[in-house]
C-alpha angles and dihedrals in degrees: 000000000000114000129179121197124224098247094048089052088047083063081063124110111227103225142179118236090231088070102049093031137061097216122201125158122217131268109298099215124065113260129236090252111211129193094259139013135077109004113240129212140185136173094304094065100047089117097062118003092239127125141148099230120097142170136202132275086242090056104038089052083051103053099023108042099113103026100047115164115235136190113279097029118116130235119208127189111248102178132047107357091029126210104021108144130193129184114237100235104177126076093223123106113271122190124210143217119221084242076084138061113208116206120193102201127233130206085339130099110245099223089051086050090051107048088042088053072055108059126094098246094055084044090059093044085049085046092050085057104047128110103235091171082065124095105241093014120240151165125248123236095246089047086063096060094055093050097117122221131183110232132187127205122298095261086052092049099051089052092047087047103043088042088065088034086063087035099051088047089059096046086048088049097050086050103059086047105111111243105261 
């Protein structure tokens, strides 16, 4: 298992997500959905980016023009179950609902920043953040951006991140076996 010392973690840089990571939420009206297209995703689909909801090219260049998720960017849940991120691995358009927040990263490995959004002291200082008063409850945009995260040099961060990226294949692996 992967274990990181204190002293090595006292080497790490606190940060803000706002200044490693580019944030836009997704488009705040309910699209026209259409029977193919740009696939379009919203908190419930968080887990695995499918979905069987599209629209069309026209749409998706209208709403999407200047906030277009890449692979490699990271989506995070911003409303409900707050805080759930997930790395965009294909190279295809994806359209989002406001119910997530979408972070290009900048200078920083995605699978560090991902399993960092995921530990439990990033998911406190999310919590911290959160409007609670709210139904469902939900974090702002701006909020984001002050969500503060360590982070270690660049050769640290793509071990960290390719380690849970392993990690999270063979999960993913495990789970697809049928039950004997």
């Amino acid at each position: 298992m992967l274990s990181i010392s204190h002293s090595k973690l006292a080497a790490w840089e606190q940060r803000k997500l706002g200044d490693i990571a580019v944030i836009f939420d997704g488009t705040h009206k309910t699209p026209k959905y259409t029977d193919s297209g740009i696939k379009f995703v919203s908190v419930e689909n968080i887990a695995t980016l499918e979905t069987e909801k599209y629209i069309s090219q026209k749409a998706y260049e209208n709403e999407y023009s200047n906030k277009q998720a890449e692979k490699g960017d990271i989506l995070m849940t911003r409303i409900g179950n707050i805080g759930t991120a997930k790395i965009i691995e294909k190279d295809e358009p994806l359209a989002y609902y406001v119910t997530l927040a979408l972070l290009k990263p900048q200078n920083i490995d995605s699978n560090f920043l991902v399993w960092g959004i995921s530990s439990p002291e990033v998911q406190r200082n999310i919590w911290k953040l959160t409007l609670h008063i709210a139904f469902p409850k939900k974090i702002n945009l701006g909020e984001i951006s002050q969500v503060t995260i360590n982070i270690p040099s660049s050769s640290e961060q793509k071990k960290i991140g390719e380690f849970f990226q392993q990690l999270d294949s063979l999960i993913a692996l495990h789970q697809r076996k049928p039950f004997l």
